[in-house]
C-alpha positions in Angstrom: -75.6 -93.1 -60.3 -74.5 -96.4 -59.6 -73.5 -98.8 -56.6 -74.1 -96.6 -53.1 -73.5 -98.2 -49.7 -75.1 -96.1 -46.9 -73.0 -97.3 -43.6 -74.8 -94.2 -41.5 -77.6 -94.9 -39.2 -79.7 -98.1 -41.2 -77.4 -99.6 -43.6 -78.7 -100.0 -47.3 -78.0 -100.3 -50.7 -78.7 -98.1 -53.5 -78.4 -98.8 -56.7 -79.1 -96.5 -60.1 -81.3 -94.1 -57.4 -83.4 -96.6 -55.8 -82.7 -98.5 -52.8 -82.5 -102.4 -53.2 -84.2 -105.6 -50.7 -83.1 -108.2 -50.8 -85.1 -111.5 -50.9 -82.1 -113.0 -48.5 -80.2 -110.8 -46.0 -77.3 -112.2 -45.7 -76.7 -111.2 -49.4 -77.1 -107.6 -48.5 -74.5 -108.5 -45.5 -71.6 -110.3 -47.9 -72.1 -107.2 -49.9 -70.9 -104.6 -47.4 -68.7 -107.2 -45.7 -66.7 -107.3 -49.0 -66.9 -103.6 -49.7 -65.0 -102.9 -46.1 -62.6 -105.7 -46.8 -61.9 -106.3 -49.9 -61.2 -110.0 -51.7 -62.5 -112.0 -49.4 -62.1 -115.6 -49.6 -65.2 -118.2 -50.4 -63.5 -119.9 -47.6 -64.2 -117.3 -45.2 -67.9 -116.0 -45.8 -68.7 -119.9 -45.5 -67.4 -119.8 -42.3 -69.0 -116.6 -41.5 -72.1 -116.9 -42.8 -72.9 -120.6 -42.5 -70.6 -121.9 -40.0 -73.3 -124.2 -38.6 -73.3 -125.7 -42.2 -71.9 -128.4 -43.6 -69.4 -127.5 -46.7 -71.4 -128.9 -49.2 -74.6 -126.7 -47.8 -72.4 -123.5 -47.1 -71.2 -123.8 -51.1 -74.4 -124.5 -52.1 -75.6 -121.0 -50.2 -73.3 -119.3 -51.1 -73.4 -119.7 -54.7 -77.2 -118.8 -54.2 -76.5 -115.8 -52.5 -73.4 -114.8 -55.3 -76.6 -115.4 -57.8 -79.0 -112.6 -56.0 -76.5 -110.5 -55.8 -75.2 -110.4 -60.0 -78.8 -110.2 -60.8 -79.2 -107.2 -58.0 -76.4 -105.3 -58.8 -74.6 -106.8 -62.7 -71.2 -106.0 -63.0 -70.1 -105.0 -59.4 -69.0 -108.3 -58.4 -65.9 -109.8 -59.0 -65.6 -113.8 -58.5 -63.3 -116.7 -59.2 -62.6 -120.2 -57.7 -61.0 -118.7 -54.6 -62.1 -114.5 -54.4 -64.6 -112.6 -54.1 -64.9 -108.8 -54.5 -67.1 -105.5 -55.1 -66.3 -103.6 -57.6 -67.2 -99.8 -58.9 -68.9 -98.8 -55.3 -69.5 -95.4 -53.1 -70.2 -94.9 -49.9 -72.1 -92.3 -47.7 -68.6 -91.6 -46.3 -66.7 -90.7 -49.4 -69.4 -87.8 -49.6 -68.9 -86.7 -46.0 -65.3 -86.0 -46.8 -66.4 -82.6 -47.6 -66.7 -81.9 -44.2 -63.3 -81.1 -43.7 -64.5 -78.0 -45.2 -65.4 -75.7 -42.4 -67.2 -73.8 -44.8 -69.7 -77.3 -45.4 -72.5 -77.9 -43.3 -71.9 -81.1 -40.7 -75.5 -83.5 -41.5 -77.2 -85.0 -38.6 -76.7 -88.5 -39.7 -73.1 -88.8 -38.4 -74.5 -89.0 -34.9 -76.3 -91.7 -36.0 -75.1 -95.4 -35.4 -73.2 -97.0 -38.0 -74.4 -100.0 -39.9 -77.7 -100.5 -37.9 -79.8 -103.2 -38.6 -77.2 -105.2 -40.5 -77.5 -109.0 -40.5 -75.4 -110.8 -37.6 -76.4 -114.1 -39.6 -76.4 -115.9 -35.7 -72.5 -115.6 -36.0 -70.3 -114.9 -33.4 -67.5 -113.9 -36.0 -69.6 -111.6 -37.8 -71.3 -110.2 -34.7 -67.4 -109.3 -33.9 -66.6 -107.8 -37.6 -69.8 -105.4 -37.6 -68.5 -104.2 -34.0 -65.3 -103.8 -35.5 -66.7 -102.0 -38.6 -68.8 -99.5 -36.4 -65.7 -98.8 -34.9 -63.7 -97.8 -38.3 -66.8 -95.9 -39.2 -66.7 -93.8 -36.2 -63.2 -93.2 -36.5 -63.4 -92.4 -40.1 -65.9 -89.8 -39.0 -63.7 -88.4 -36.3 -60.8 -88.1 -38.9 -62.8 -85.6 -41.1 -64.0 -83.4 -37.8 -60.3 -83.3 -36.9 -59.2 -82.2 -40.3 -61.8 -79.6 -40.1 -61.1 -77.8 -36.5 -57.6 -77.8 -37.9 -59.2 -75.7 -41.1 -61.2 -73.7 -38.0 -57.5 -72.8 -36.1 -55.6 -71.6 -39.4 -59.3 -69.5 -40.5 -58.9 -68.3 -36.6 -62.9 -69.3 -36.8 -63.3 -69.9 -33.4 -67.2 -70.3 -33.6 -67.3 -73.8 -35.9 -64.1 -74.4 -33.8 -66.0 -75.1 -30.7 -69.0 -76.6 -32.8 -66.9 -78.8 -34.5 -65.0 -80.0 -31.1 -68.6 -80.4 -29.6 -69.4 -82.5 -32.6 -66.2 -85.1 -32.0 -66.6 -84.9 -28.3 -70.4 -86.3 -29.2 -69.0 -89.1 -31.2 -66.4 -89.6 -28.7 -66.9 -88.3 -25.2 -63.6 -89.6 -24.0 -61.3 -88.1 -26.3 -59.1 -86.3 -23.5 -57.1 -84.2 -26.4 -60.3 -82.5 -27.9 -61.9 -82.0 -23.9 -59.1 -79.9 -23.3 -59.0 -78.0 -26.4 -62.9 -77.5 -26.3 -62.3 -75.9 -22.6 -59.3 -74.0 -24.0 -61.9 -72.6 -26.5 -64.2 -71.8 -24.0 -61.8 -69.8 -21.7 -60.2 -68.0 -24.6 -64.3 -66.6 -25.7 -65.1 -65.5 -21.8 -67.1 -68.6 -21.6 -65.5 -70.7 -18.2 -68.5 -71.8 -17.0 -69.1 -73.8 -20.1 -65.4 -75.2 -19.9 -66.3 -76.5 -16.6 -69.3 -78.0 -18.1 -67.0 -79.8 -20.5 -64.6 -81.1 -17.8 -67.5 -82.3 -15.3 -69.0 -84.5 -18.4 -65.7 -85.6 -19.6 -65.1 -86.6 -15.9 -68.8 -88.4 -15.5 -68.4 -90.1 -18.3 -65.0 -92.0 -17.3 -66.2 -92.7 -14.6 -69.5 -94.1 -15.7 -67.3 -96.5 -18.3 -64.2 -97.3 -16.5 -64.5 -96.5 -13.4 -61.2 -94.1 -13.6 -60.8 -90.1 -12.7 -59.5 -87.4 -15.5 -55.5 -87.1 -15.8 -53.4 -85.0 -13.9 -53.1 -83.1 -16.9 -56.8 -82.6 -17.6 -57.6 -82.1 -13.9 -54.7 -79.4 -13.5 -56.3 -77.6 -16.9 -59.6 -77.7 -15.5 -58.0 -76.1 -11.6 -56.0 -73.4 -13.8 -59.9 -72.3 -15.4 -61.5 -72.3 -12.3 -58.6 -70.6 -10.4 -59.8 -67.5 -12.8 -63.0 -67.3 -11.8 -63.7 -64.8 -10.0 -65.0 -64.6 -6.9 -66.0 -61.7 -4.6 -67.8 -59.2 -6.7 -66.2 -58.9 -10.2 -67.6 -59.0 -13.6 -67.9 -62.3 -14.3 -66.7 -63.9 -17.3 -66.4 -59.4 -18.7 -63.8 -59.4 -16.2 -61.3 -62.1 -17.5 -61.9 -60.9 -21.6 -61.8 -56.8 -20.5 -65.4 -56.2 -21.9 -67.6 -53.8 -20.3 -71.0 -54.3 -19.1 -73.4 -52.6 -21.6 -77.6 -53.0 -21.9 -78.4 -54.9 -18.5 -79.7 -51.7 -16.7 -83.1 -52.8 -16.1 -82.5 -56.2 -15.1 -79.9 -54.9 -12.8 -82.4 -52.5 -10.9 -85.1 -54.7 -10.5 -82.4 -57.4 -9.1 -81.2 -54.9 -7.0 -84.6 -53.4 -5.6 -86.0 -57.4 -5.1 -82.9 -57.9 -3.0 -83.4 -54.7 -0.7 -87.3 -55.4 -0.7 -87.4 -54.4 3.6 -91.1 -56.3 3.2 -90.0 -59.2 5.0 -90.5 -61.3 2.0 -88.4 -63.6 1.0 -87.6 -63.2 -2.7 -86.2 -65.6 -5.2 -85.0 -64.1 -8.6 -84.7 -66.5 -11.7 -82.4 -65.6 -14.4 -82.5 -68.0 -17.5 -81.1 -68.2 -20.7 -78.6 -69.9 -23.1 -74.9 -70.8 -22.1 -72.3 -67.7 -22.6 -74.7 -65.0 -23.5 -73.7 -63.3 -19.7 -75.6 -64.6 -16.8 -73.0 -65.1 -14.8 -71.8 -61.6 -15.3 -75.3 -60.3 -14.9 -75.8 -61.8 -11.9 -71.7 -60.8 -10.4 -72.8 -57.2 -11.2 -75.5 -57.5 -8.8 -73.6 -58.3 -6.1 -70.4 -56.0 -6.7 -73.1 -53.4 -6.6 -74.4 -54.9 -3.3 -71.4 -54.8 -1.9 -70.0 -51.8 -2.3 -73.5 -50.3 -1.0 -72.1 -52.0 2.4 -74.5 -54.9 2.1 -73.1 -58.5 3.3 -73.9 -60.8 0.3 -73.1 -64.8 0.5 -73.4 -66.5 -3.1 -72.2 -69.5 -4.3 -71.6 -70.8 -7.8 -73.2 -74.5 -8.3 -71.4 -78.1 -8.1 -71.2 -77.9 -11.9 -67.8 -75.6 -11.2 -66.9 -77.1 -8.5 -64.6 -80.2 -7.5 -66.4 -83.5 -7.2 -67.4 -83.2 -2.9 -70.1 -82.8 -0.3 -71.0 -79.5 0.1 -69.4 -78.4 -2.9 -71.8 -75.4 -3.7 -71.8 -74.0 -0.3 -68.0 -73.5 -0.2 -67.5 -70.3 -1.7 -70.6 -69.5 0.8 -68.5 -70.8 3.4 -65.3 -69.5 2.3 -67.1 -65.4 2.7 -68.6 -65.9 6.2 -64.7 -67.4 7.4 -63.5 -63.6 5.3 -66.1 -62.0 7.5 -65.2 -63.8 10.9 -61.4 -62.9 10.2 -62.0 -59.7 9.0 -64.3 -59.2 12.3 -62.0 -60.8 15.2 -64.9 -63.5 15.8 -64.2 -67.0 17.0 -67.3 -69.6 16.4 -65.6 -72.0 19.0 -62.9 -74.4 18.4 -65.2 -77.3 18.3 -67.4 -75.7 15.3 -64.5 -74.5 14.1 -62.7 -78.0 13.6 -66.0 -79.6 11.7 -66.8 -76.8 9.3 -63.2 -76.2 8.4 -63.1 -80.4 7.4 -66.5 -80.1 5.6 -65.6 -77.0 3.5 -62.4 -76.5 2.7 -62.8 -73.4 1.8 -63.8 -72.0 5.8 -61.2 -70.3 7.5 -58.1 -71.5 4.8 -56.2 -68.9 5.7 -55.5 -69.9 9.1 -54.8 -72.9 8.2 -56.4 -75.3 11.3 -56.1 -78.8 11.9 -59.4 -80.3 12.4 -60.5 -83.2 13.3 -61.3 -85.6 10.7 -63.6 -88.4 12.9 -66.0 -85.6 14.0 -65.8 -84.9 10.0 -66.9 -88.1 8.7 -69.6 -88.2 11.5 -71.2 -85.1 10.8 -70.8 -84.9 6.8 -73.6 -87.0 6.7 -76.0 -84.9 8.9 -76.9 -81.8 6.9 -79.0 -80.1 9.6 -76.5 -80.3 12.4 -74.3 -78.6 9.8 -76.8 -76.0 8.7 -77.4 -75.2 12.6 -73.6 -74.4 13.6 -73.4 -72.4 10.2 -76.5 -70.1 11.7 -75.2 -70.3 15.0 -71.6 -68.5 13.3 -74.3 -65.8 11.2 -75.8 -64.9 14.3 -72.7 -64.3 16.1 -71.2 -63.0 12.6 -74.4 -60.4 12.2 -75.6 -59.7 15.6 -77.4 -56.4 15.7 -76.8 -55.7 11.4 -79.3 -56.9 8.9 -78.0 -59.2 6.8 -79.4 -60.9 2.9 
């Protein structure tokens, strides 16, 4: 079997099937150090590994540590006054090269971190090197995962496509070229909502690191996908891929009857379930039913989907009752008017008011003097109708 290095997760050293301690760790460190770089000088793992030493002690450990070494693994070391090398080795990564392979099951162990629990050896310069090392690992990894959602476009395989692009975008959330492909992927299988997903992570996570907002480009991918969304009363994500609705019969009538419950009760309906398999088109089925019964229904789709502000998921709430007031000939008064129009931007838009933006910034911050002009608008909006 011979000489195995295992960079994944904790790093080890197998050799002829069983895996090898060393008495002195910073053996087991020279080792992969030499396997990642090649002939490496004596000059430099003295100065790595013992650069509190003096030259005579550094040579002298050294030496020691070459010895442990030959008698660990005989024949895999190559030595002379000035070099040092490994010779005859594998590596955990030469195997995962078969991963290109969509075909090839991805292992677990890629997520975890590379060279864990390797020897620093209290130096700087090697603390630096193993970064560096993780680093290529990853990026090794990443090159195989791109190779194989390149093997997933030509096969037109667009199920490990978007596992595969989850997989890189989990090694590297950051990689703006494989968020917008992922959400690509998503749109082009009826699944938007999950594209948002992808964007509002993406954009979490720069701003978590560095402090920075997505790309125009990103940001005017991620406005095009929501843009198709629909919004008053179609089929959800059925109405942008042309499927029908099949099999939701029952759910749809008890929805319906909870809804129209004239009890007086107030009734919340759950609906759960794993990403893309039609909730949102479940629930957008409801209410296209609702409203073509005559009933006045005001729903909203969570901040998840929606741009980064206050308020975000009571704009398409918002955006309805202004329909409504327009479609009705009824004025809420200037004064309400101007605030809710500068907290959601989505009141009134197609009027297109000025409002004023110091009475915004004053009242943004006090959610129940907002909530009270919005039901002082539904009771002027509703008066004498029942309303849900």
């Amino acid at each position: 079997m011979g000489l195995i290095l295992h960079f994944l997760g904790n790093s080890y050293i197998e050799f002829d099937g069983q895996k090898l301690v060393f008495p002195l760790r910073k053996a087991e460190s020279i080792i992969f150090y030499a396997a990642l770089e090649g002939a490496v000088s004596r000059e430099s793992l003295k100065s790595i590994f013992w650069e509190d030493k003096s030259d005579t002690q550094s040579s002298a450990n050294l030496r020691n540590a070459l010895y442990l070494i030959r008698k660990a693994v005989p024949g895999h070391i190559k030595a002379d006054r000035r070099y040092i090398s490994l010779a005859d080795f594998t590596t955990d990564l030469d195997k995962l090269n078969s991963i290109t392979d969509p075909n090839i099951p991805v292992p677990q162990d890629i997520y975890s971190e590379p060279l864990k629990g390797l020897d620093t050896s209290d130096s700087e310069e090697f603390y630096e090197w193993a970064e560096r090392s993780r680093e290529y690992v990853k990026n090794k990894l990443l090159s195989f995962l791109k190779k194989r959602a390149s093997a997933c476009y030509d096969a037109k395989n667009s199920d490990e496509l978007q596992d595969t692009l989850e997989t890189i975008l989990r090694l590297d959330p950051i990689d703006e070229d494989t968020v917008l492909e992922l959400m690509e992927a998503y749109r082009d299988t009826g699944q938007a909502a999950k594209a948002a997903h992808v964007y509002n992570i993406y954009s979490k996570e720069l701003d978590i690191r560095f402090e920075m907002a997505p790309s125009e480009r990103a940001s005017a991918f991620f406005r095009k996908i929501i843009s198709a969304y629909p919004s008053d009363g179609q089929d959800g994500d059925y109405a942008e891929t042309g499927n029908k609705f099949w099999c939701r019969d029952r759910e749809l009538k008890q929805m319906i009857d909870a809804l129209k419950d004239g009890s007086g009760r107030n009734n919340i309906i759950f609906i759960y379930g794993e990403a893309g398999i039609g909730k949102t088109a479940l629930i957008n089925k409801a209410l296209a039913m609702l409203c073509k019964n005559g009933e006045t229904v005001l729903a909203s789709r969570s901040s998840e989907v929606g741009e980064s502000y206050p308020y975000a998921s009571w704009n398409s709430i918002m955006s309805r009752i202004g329909s409504s007031l327009e479609e009705k000939n009824v004025s809420p008064g200037a004064k309400i008017q101007s605030i809710l129009c500068g907290v959601f931007p989505g009141f009134l838009k197609n009027k297109k008011l000025n409002y004023n933006t110091d009475i915004t910034q004053i009242t943004d911050k006090n959610p129940i003097v907002i909530s009270d002009m919005i039901e002082d608008v539904l009771r002027k909006l509703f008066r004498n109708k029942k309303s849900r």
